[in-house]
C-alpha positions in Angstrom: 0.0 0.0 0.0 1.6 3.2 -1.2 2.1 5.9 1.7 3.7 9.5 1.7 3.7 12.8 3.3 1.9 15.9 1.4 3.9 19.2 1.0 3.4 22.6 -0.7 5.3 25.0 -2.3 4.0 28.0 -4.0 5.5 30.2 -6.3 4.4 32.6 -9.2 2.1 32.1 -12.0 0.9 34.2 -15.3 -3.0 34.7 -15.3 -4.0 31.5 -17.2 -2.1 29.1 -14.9 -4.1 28.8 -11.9 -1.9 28.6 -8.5 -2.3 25.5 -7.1 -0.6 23.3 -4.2 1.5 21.2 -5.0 0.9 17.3 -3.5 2.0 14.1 -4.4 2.9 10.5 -3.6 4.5 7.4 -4.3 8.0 5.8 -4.2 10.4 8.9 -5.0 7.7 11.3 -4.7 7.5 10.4 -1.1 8.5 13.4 0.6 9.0 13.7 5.0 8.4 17.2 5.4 4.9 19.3 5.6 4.4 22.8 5.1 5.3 25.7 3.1 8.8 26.1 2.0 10.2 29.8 2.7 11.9 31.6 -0.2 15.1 30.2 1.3 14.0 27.1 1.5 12.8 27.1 -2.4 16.1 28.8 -3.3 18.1 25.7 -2.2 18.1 22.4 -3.9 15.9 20.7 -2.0 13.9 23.3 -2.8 14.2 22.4 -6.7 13.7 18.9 -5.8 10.3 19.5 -4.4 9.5 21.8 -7.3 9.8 18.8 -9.7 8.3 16.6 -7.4 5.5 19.7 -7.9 5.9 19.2 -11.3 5.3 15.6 -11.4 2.1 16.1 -9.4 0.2 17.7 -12.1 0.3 14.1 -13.7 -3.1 14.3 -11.9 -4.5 17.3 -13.6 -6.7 19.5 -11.4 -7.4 18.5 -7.9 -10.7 16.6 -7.5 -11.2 16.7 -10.8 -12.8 14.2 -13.6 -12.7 17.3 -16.6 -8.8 18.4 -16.4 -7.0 15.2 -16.8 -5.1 13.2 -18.8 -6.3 10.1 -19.6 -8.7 11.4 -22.3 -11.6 9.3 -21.3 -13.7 12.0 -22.3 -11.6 13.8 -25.3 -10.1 10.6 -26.5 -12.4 7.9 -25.7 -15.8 9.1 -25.9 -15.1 11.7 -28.9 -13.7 8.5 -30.7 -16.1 6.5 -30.4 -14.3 3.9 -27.8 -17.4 4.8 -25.5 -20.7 6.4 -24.5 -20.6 8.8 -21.8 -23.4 6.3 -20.1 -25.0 7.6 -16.9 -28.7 9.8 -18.0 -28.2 12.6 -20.3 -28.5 15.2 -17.3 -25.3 13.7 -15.4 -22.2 15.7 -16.6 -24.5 17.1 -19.4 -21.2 19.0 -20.4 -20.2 15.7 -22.2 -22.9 15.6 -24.2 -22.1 17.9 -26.8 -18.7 16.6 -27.0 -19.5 13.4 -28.4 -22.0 15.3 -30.5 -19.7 17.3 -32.2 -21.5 20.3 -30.9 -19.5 21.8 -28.2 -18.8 25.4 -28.0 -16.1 27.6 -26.3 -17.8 28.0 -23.3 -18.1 24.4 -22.5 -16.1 24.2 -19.0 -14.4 21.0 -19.8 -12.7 22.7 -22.4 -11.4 24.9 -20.0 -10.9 22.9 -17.2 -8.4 21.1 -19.3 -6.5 23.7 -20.5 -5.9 24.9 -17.2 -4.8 22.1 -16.0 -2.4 21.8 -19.2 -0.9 25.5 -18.0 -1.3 24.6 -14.8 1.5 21.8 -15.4 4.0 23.6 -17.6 3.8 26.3 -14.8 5.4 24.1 -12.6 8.2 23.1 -14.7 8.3 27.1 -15.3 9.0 27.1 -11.3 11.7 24.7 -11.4 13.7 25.7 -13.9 13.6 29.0 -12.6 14.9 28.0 -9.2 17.6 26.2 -10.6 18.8 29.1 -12.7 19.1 31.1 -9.2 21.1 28.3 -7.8 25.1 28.5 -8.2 27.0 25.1 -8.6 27.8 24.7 -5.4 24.5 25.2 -4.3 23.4 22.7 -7.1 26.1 20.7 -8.3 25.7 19.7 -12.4 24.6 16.3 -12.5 21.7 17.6 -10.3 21.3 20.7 -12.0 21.2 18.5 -15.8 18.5 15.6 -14.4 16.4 18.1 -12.8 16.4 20.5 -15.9 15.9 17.3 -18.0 13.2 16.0 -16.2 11.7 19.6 -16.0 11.6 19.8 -19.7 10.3 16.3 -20.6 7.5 17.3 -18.3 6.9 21.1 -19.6 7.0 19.2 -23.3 4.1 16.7 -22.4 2.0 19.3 -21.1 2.2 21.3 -24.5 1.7 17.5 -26.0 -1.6 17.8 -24.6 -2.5 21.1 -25.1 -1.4 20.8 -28.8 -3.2 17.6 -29.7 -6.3 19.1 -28.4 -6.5 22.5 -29.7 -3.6 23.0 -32.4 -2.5 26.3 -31.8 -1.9 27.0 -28.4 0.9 29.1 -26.6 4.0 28.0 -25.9 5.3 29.4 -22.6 8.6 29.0 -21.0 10.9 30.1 -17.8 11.6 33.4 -18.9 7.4 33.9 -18.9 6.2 35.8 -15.7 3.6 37.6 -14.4 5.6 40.5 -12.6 7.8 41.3 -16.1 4.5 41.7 -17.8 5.1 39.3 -20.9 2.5 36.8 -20.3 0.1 37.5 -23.2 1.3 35.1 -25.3 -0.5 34.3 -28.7 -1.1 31.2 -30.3 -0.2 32.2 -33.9 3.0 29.7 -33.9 3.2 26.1 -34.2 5.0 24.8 -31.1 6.0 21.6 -32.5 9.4 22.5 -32.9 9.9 23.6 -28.7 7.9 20.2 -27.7 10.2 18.5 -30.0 13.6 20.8 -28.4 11.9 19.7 -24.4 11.6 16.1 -25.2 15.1 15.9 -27.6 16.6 17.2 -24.2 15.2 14.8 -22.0 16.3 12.0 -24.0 19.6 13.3 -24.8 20.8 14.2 -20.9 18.8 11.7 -19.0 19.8 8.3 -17.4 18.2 5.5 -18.6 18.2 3.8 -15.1 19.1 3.9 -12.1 15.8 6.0 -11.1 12.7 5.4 -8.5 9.5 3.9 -10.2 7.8 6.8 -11.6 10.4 9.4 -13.0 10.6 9.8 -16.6 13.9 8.1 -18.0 16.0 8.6 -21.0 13.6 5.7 -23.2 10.3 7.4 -21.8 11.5 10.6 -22.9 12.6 9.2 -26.8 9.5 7.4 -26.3 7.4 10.7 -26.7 10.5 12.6 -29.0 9.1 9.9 -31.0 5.6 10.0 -31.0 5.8 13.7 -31.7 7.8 13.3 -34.5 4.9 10.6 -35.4 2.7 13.4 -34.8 4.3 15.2 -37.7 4.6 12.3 -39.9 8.0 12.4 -40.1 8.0 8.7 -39.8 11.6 7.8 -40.6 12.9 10.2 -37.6 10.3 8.4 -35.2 11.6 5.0 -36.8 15.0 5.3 -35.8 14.5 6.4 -32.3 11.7 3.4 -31.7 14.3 1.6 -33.1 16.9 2.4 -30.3 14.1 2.1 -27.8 12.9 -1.6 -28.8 16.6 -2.8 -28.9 17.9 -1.2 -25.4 14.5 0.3 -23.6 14.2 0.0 -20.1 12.6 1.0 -17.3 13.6 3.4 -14.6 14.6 0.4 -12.3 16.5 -1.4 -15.6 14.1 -3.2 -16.3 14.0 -4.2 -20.5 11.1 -3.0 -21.7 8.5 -6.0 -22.6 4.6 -7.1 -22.9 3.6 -8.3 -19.5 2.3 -12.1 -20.0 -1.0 -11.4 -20.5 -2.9 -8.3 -21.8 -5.2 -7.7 -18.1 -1.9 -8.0 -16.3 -1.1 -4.0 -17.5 -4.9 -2.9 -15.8 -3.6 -5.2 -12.4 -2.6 -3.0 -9.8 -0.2 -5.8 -8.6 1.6 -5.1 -11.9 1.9 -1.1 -11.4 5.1 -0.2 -12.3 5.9 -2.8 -14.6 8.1 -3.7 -17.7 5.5 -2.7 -20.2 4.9 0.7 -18.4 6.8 3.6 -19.9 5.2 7.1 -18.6 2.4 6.7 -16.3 1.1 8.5 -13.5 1.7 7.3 -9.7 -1.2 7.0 -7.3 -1.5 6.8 -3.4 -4.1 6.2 -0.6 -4.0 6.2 3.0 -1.0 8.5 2.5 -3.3 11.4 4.7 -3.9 13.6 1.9 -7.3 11.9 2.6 -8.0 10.8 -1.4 -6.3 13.6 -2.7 -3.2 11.8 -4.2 -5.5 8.5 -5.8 -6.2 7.8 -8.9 -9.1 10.3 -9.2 -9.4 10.1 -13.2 -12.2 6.8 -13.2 -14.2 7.8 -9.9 -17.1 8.2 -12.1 -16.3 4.9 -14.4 -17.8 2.2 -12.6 -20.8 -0.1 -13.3 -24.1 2.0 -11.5 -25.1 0.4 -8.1 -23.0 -2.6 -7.5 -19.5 -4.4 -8.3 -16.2 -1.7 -7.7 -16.3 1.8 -7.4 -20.4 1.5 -6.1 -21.2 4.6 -9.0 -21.9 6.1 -10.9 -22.3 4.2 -14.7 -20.4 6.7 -16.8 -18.2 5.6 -19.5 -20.0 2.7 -21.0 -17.9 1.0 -23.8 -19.7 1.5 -27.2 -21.5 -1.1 -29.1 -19.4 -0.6 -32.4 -16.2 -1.1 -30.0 -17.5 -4.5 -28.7 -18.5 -5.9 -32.3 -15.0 -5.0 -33.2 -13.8 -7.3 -31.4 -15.3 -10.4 -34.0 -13.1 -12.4 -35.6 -12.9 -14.8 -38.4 -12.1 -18.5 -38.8 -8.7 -17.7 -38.8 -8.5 -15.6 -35.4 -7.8 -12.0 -37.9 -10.3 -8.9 -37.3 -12.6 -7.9 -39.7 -10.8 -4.9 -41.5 -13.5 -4.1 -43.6 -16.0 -3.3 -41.2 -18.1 -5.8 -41.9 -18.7 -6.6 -37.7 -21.5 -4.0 -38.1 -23.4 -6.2 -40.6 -26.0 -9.2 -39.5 -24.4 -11.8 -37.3 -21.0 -10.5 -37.1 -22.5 -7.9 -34.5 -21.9 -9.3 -30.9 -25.2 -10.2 -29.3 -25.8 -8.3 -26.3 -28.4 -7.5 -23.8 -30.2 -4.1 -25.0 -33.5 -3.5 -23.9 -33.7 -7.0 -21.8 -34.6 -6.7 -17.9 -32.4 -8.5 -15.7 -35.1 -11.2 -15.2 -35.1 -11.6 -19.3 -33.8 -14.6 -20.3 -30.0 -14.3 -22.2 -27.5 -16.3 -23.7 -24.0 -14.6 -24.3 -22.7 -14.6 -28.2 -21.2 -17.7 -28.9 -19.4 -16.6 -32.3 -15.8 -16.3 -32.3 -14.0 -13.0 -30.1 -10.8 -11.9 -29.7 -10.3 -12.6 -26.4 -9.4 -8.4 -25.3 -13.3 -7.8 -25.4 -13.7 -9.4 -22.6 -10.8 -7.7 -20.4 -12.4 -4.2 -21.9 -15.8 -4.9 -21.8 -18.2 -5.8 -18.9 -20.6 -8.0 -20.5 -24.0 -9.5 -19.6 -23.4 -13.1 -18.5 -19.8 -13.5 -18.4 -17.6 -13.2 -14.8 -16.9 -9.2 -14.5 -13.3 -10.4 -12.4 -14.0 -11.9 -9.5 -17.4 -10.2 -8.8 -19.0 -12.5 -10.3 -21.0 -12.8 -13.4 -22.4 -9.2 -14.9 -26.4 -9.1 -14.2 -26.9 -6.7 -17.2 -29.4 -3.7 -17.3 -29.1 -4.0 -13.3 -25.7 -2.5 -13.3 -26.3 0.4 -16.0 -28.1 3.5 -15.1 -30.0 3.9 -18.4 -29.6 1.6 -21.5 -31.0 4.0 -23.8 -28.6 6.8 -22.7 -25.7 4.5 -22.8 -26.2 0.8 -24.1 -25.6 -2.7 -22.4 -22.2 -2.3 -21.6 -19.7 -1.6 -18.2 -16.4 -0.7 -18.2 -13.6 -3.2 -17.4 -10.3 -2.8 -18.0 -9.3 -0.3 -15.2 -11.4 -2.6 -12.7 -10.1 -4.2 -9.8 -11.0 -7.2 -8.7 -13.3 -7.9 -5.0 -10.5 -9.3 -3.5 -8.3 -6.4 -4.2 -11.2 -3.7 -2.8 -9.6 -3.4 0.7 -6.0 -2.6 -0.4 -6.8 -0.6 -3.6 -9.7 1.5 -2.6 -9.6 3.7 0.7 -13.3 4.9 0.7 -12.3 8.6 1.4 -15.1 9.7 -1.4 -18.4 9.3 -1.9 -17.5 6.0 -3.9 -15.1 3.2 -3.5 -13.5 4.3 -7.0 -10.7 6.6 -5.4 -7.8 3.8 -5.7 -4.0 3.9 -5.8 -4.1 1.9 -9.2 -1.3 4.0 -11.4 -2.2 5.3 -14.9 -0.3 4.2 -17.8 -0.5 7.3 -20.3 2.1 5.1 -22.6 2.2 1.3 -22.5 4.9 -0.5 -24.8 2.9 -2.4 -26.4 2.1 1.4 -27.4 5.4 1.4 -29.1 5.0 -1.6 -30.6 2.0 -0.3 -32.7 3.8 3.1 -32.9 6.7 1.4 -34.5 5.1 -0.8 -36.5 3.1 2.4 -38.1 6.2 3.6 -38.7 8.0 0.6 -40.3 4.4 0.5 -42.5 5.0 4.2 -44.1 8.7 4.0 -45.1 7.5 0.6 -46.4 9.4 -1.5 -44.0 5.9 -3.9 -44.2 7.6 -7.5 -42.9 8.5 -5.4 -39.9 5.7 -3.9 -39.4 4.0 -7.3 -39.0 6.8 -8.5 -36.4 5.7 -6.2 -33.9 1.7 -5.8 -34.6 1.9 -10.0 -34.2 4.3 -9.6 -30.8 0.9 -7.8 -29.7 -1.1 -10.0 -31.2 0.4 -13.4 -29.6 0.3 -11.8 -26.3 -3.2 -11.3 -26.3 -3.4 -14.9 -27.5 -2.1 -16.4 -24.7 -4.9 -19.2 -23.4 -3.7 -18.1 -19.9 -4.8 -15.0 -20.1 -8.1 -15.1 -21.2 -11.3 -14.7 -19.4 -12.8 -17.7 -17.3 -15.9 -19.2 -16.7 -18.2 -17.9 -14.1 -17.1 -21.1 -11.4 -14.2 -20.2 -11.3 -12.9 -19.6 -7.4 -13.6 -16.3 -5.8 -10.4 -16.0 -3.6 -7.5 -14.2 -4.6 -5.3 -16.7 -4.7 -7.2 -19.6 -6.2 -8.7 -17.2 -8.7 -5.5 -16.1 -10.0 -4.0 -20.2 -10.0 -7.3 -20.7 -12.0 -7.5 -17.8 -14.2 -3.9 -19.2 -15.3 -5.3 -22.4 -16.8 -5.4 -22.9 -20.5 -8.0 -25.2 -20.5 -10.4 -24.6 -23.6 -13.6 -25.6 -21.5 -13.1 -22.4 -19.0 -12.9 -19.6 -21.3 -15.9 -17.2 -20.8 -16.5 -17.0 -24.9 -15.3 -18.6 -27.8 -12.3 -16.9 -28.4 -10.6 -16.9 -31.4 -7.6 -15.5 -32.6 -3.9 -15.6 -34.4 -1.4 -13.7 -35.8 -1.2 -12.6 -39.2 0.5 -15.6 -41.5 4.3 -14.6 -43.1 4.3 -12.1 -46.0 0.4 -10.9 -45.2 1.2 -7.3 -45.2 3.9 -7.0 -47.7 1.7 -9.8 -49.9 -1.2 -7.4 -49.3 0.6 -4.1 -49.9 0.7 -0.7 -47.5 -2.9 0.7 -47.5 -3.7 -2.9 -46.4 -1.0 -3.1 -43.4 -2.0 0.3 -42.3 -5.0 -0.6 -41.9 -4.2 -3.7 -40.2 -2.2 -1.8 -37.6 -4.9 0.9 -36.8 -7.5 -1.4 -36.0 -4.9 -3.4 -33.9 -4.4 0.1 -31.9 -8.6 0.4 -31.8 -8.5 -3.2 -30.3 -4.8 -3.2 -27.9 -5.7 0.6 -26.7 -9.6 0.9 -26.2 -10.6 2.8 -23.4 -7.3 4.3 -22.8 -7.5 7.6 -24.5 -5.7 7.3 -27.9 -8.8 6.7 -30.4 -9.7 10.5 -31.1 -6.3 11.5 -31.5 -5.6 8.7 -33.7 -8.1 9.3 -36.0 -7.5 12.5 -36.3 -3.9 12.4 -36.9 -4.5 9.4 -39.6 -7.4 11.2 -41.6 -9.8 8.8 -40.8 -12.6 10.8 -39.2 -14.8 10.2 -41.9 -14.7 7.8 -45.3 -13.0 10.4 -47.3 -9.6 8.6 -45.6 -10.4 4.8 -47.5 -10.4 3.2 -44.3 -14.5 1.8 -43.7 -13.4 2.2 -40.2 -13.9 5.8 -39.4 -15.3 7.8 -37.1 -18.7 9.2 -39.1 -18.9 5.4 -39.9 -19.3 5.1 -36.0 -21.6 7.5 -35.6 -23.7 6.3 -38.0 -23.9 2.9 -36.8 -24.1 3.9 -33.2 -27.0 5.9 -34.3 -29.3 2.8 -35.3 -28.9 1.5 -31.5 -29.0 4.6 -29.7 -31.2 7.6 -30.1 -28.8 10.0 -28.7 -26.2 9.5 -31.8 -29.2 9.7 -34.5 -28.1 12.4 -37.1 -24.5 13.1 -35.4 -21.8 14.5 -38.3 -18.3 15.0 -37.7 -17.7 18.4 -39.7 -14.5 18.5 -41.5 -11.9 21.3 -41.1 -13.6 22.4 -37.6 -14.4 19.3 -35.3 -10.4 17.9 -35.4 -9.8 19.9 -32.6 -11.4 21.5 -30.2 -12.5 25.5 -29.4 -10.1 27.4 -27.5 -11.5 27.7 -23.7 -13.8 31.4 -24.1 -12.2 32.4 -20.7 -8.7 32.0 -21.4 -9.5 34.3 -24.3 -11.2 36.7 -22.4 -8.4 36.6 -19.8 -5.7 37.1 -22.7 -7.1 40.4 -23.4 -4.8 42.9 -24.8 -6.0 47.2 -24.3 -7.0 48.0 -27.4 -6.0 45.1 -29.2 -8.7 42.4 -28.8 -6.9 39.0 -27.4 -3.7 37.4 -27.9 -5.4 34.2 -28.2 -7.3 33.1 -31.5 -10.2 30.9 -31.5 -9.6 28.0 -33.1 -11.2 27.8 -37.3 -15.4 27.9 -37.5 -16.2 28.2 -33.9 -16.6 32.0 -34.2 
């Protein structure tokens, strides 16, 4: 059970980075000391030290929080079509016009996350600028070049986030502050290029072990040099630095980067910390911060009424996400989107009462649906089998479906969970925000455009086999309800347990070079849809990859979603994505208003057709 003291520091902030104290927990972040620092205490290296830890703690986004964070479940996951927001239509009504396509600037998820986004480069801001008041002997230079480092990996994933959601945002440094007056900064400049500069830093003058669980290491940081550069599509630069990563990656404790043994082991909190996490976020309970260092990002996630987390419904898993999940006789998804059509769509529960007689699908299933997906009939971990409509709040708001993958299990409820809320779903289960099987598919994207297509297949089928592992898949609903035995049993690779009828392989030698590169690419971004689901990425990705609608080839898009989601639910019926505006979203109305210049208007530019 991770413990650890709370401290604060303050220091100065511009208008649109709200002050905020700084608290934080887990392994190095543990901290023995309460209190405010004094200026001479800040102005000392400890005093830096704490400022990263500071730094680090606005992983969490904003205190108490479910609309500035990071995982995206919202942004990424619901706006891609991974999910329905679930609950009623009243509950966090603010979501509703996300998913719609109909937000507007005023919308204050919009600009709860971008404060949180300023928030966190503010404190890198406050680092760096206490180390530039420290002389060497006050800091000597291998301190002074990790903490710098790991100052400006963190100040370049902030600006990550704020630039995959709205585009053209600021880009604000150390030498930005409030009493010199130069904090109206416009968002007329691409920032690429100074995310790229933070993370090429990172990479180039941090160790690659050696470190606590938790800080960011020399692979994390090429890890997101990389994607960035992905970002771009400048796929050969990407390339060779995922190549460096998947030969000699490791982990902060040295550990070499690999898949866990099977796909639910990366959602285990027994696994937190593990040789297939790269950057994640590091949660505490019963640490006396009394909740306010868990993992705060699901508390909302859980199935309604019963099972973990005792509320509150949200974030049901779509029904085009589950039928994705088919398979044919040879254990390959259906690329062409065909698991929409007839009896290729997965059977479920809609409209049935609990008392309603129902048999799960029996068609073949990769076996990830079931780790992603809370389904009607088959065991939701060890809480036994899911009762249906009895543990969603409103099927016609948000389908059949719970969500799974960031569960923990019944007999994990009294170590993860603290009951410090109103729920049970404050828990100190870490975030992964990259995963290496992540890379993998990263990689393998990039081996696909440079036309490196045998390779690309290696590591979308090292994915691929992992989730084939018989041990790892889902069990039938007798299976023992104590931890230990339930684990033993779960381990079995006896055909007769599995929950469903899963099916699946790798692709066969030569399928994508035989099949050529629109055919591998597609390949590879339906493997992301089916490795990454519920974990943020699916917006983004379809965004980055043109495929928000069918003028990208791909019959798996996101209008094709909509469209399909709309015959089961009424709340999608007529939804359009509108090309050129919905890609990213409005700049926050109050961050423009604050950015106002005398006589000028505002520094910051609302993003194109939402004036």
């Amino acid at each position: 059970m991770r413990t650890s003291n709370k401290f604060k520091i303050l220091s100065g902030a511009i208008p649109l980075l709200f002050l905020l104290i700084y608290s934080c927990s887990d392994s190095f972040l543990d901290q023995p000391q309460k209190g405010s620092l004094s200026n001479a205490q800040a102005l000392s290296k400890k005093g830096a030290e704490q400022s990263l830890i500071g730094a680090y703690a606005g992983l969490k986004g904003l205190n108490g929080s479910w609309t500035g964070e990071y995982t995206n479940w919202v942004f990424g996951s619901i706006a891609g079509g991974d999910a329905h927001k679930g609950s009623d239509g009243g509950d966090q009504a603010d979501i509703n016009p996300i998913y719609s396509f109909t937000a507007t600037a005023t919308n204050n998820y919009f600009n709860d996350k971008w404060v949180a986004c300023y928030d966190g480069v503010n404190r890198c801001n406050s680092t760096l600028k206490i180390v530039n008041q420290l002389s060497d002997e006050e800091l000597p230079a291998e301190d002074r070049k990790r903490i710098i480092a790991e100052a400006r990996f963190l100040r370049g994933w902030y600006h990550f986030e704020a630039k995959r959601m709205w585009n053209m945002v600021p880009y604000v440094d150390e030498t930005v502050d409030y009493t010199l007056n130069n904090y109206n900064i416009p968002n007329n400049v691409d920032i690429w290029p100074k995310i790229e500069a933070d993370f090429e830093a990172a990479y180039t003058d941090l160790a690659a072990s050696g470190l606590a669980a938790g800080r960011v290491n020399k692979w994390a940081a090429g890890a997101y040099l990389a994607k960035a550069y992905l970002y771009q599509e400048k796929y050969g630069d990407a390339k060779d630095i995922f190549d460096d990563i998947i030969a000699s990656g490791v982990t902060p404790g040295g550990a070499k980067y690999a898949l866990n043994p099977r796909f639910h082991d990366s959602f285990d909190p027994s696994f937190d910390n593990s040789a297939e996490s790269v950057f994640g976020y590091q949660a505490s309970i019963n640490d006396g911060s009394g909740g306010n260092n868990a993992n705060f990002f699901y508390i909302l996630n859980w199935p309604y009424n019963n099972g973990p987390g005792g509320c509150c419904g949200f974030f049901q898993p779509s029904i085009e996400l589950a039928n994705s999940y088919r398979t044919d006789d040879n254990g390959l998804p259906l690329l062409d989107a065909s698991y929409n059509t007839g009896a290729n769509q997965v059977k479920n529960d809609q409209g049935l009462a609990v008392t309603d007689a129902f048999t799960p699908d029996a068609g073949n299933l990769d076996p990830r649906i079931d780790w992603t997906i809370g389904r009607r009939g088959l065991p939701y971990l060890d809480w036994g089998n899911h009762p249906g409509a009895s543990w969603v709040r409103l099927q016609s708001n948000g389908g059949p479906y719970s969500p799974k993958k960031h569960a923990y299990t019944n007999s994990d409820a009294g170590s993860v969970t603290d009951g410090s809320s109103w729920t049970k779903g404050l828990t100190s289960i870490n975030f992964v925000f990259m995963r290496y099987a992540d890379v993998l598919l990263m990689a393998a994207e990039c081996e696909a455009q440079v036309g490196s297509l045998d390779q690309a297949q290696v590591y979308v089928n090292l994915v691929r086999a992992r989730a084939a592992n018989p041990n790892g898949f889902v069990k039938v609903s007798d299976a023992p309800t104590t931890k230990s035995n339930w684990d033993a049993y779960e381990d079995t690779a006896v055909p007769s347990h599995n929950a469903a009828n899963y099916v699946i392989d790798e692709y066969a030698p030569g399928t994508f070079s035989g099949n050529g590169q629109a055919f591998a690419l597609q390949a590879i971004h339906m493997e992301r849809k089916l490795e990454l689901a519920m974990e943020g990425h699916r917006f983004f990705d379809l965004v980055r990859w043109g495929e928000t609608t069918s003028a990208g080839g791909n019959p798996v898009n996101l209008q094709s979603y909509l469209d399909y989601e709309g015959t089961k639910l009424g709340i999608y019926n007529g939804v359009k994505f509108t090309t050129d505006k919905n890609e990213y979203y409005p700049i926050p109305q109050t961050q423009i208003d604050l950015q106002q210049l005398p006589g000028k208007g505002s520094a910051l530019t609302q993003n194109k057709n939402y004036n």
